[in-house]
C-alpha positions, 0 to 999 in steps of 0.5 A: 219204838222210843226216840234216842235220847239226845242231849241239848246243843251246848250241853255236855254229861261228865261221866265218873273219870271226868267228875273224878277229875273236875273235883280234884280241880274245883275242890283244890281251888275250894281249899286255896280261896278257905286257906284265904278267908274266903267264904262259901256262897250259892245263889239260885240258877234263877233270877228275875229278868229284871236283876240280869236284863241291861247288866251284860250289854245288848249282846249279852241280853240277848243270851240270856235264856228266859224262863216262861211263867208258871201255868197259862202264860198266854193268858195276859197276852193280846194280839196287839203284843204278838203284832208288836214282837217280842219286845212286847210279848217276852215281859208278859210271858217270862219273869224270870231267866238263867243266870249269865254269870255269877257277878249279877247274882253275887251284886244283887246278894250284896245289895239285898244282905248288905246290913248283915254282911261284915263288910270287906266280905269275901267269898267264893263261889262254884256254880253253873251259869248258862248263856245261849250261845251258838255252841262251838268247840270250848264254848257251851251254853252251860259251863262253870265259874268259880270265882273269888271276890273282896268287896268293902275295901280299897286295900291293894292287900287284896290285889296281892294276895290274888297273886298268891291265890294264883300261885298257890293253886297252880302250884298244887296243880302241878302247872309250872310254866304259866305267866300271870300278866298285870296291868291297870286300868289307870295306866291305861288311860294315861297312855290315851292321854299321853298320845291325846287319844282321848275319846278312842280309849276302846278303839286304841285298847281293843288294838294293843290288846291283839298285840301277843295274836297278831304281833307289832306290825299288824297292831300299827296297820289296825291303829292306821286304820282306825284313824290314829296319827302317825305321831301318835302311834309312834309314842306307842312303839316303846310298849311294842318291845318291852323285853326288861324285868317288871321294874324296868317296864314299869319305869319305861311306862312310867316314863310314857305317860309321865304327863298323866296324874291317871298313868302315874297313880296307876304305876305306883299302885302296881308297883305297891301291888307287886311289893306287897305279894312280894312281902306275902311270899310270892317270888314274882318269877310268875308276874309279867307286867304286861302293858298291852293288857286290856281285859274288862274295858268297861268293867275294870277300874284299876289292877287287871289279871290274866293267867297263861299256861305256856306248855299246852295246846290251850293258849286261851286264859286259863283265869283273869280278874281286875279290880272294879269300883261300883259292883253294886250300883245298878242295884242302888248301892254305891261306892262299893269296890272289890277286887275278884279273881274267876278260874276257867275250870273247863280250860284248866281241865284240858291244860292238866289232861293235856299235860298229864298233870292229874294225880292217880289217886285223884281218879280213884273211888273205891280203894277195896273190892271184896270178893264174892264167892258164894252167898253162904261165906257172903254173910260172914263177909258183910260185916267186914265190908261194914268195918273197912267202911266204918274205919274211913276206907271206901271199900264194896263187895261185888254183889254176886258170887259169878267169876273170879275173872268178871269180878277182877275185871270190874276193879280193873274197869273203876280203877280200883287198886285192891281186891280183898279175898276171904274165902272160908280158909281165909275167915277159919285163919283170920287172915285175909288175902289183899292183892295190889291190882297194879303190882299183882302182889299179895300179902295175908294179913289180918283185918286190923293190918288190912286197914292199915295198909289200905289207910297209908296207901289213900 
């Protein structure tokens, strides 16, 4: 008796509806990041240990899934290594990992192709990336990223026009109540030295940041605890109730950290950001400036992103980005800023399924099924299912002659929205009988208007 399958812990199979609906997602996003100029890349699902190991912290090192070497890989280990753990004994088994995200690879690609790339280079890229995580509801060990980066340039062009890409691609999906929150990284650190907090960046940003989870009160109790005086925290307290337009909070803001040449580059960086989305199209009715927004805190060096779709059960981030300043540097190539954008494609999936906001025609396959009566007429019938498909249509023909009801109940199952039924009569005619499976209305017709109306309906 066989063992029953089983998948991996933290893995997950996408059956044809779901695929149906994951590229609907990714190939609308694909569309967007083209329309902007960017271009496509894949890296391999491996890298070497030594391009991913001390790039994501001890914590991350520690999810990386490691990959053991080909053949007898216990070969150039001694007992000496067992005895010292697995600090000694992992470098001399596994070369190689998964990758952990799509920036590493992205940076070590910049690196390694840095004289054949036309610099600012922008591309976009849709992989799996795989973490060893302990798996929970919405965090599995292998999940997709689709991440947007511009990479050579300083320009806040580029800042706004994620804003627009935003806007853009929720717009085609249909999500109107979302918030892209900003913030910038230089506003930040002038808000630490504006209450003389300097050296508690993490611990003050890592505070404000739960502000929208846990509310004021609690965010003033964690400051307390975590040493801040009392003088200090009381300068925060405006950032608290920011309830004006994005010119007003960022007058506010600017008035907070108005003793910070940091806080004040910060502020007329943003506004520059904001004025030059404007100029792009975007209205703004979508853009919060969000001072509490703290996202990246070592990664980040200037203008910070995260989207919110506020209609659903999800309130996690359905996207987030920011501006970095030294992308490639732990490969030996400094000086290169960029600016990225990442969508969450698994969470979106549950904001658009939760919302109802996938279209009909995104889950459908086949357009036509052809009817199979009997292998005598099915002959003739064959180079009719050869035309549709030669004409652009997706179309089969049931593969055997059984039950008029076990035919119409497969179409019925893969959402197929038309039959095609050509009997003898029918091919004697040169009319074909098209039958809407939704609506039950039938129409004869010959091929050429069969064509038509299967291609107007697509």
């Amino acid at each position: 008796m066989s063992n029953k399958p089983t998948l991996p812990k933290g893995t997950r199979d996408f059956g044809p509806q779901q695929m149906a609906k994951r590229t609907y997602i990714l190939d609308t996003i694909r569309t967007v990041f083209q329309k902007f100029g960017f271009q496509p890349l894949e890296t391999p699902s491996l890298e070497n240990l030594s391009v991913l190991t001390g790039k994501y912290g001890d914590e991350g090192d520690q999810l990386l899934f490691k990959i053991l070497d080909n053949g007898d890989f216990l070969a150039k280990t001694t007992h000496a290594d067992y005895e010292q753990g697995v600090s000694a004994l992992l470098p001399k088994i596994a070369g190689k990992g998964l990758r952990y995200d799509l920036t590493v690879p992205f940076a070590r690609y910049v690196v390694m192709n840095q004289h054949e790339i036309t610099f600012p280079f922008k591309r976009y890229q849709v992989q799996p990336v795989w973490r060893a995580d302990r798996p929970q509801k919405g965090r599995y060990r292998e999940f997709y990223q689709c991440d947007a980066d511009v990479v050579g340039t300083d320009s806040l062009l580029c800042e706004a026009e994620i804003i627009r890409i935003l806007e853009e691609v929720f717009g085609k999906f249909g999500i109107e109540k979302y918030t892209i929150n900003v913030n910038h990284r230089q506003i930040l650190n002038g808000l630490v030295e504006a209450i003389g907090a300097q050296g508690k960046e993490s611990d003050l940003l890592v505070a404000i940041d739960k502000l929208d989870k846990i509310g004021k009160e609690k965010v003033i109790t964690e400051l307390q605890e975590r040493g801040f005086a009392d003088e200090a925290i009381q300068k925060l307290v405006p950032i608290f109730d920011l309830k004006g337009n994005n010119s007003e909070n960022l007058s506010t803001a600017q008035e907070i950290v108005r003793d910070s040449e940091t806080g004040q580059r910060g502020i007329t960086e943003l506004r520059e950001v904001l004025a030059l989305a404007k100029s792009l199209g975007s209205d703004l009715n979508h853009v919060q400036f969000d001072l509490t927004l703290a996202r990246g805190l070592s990664y980040y060096t200037g203008t910070i992103f995260e989207v919110k779709a506020q209609e659903a059960t999800i309130s996690s981030s359905i996207s987030g980005g920011g501006r970095y300043d030294n992308l490639t540097g732990v490969f030996g190539l400094s000086g290169v800023s960029g600016v990225g954008i990442s969508f969450g494609v698994d969470r979106i999936y549950d904001v658009m399924e939760d919302m109802g906001l996938f279209p009909e025609e995104s889950q459908i396959g086949t357009q036509v099924l052809l009817i199979n009566f009997d292998k005598e007429l099915q002959s003739q019938v064959v180079p009719v299912l050869s035309q549709l498909r030669e004409r652009g249509i997706r179309a089969e023909m049931y593969p055997e002659a059984v039950k008029l009801k076990k035919q119409f109940s497969y179409a019925d199952k893969k959402n197929i929205p038309h039959a095609l039924v050509i009997g003898s009569n029918e091919l004697a005619s040169g009319e074909f009988s098209l039958k809407n499976l939704k609506t039950g209305e039938q129409h004869s017709l010959p091929l050429e208007a069969v064509i038509e109306r299967l291609t107007s309906s697509n």
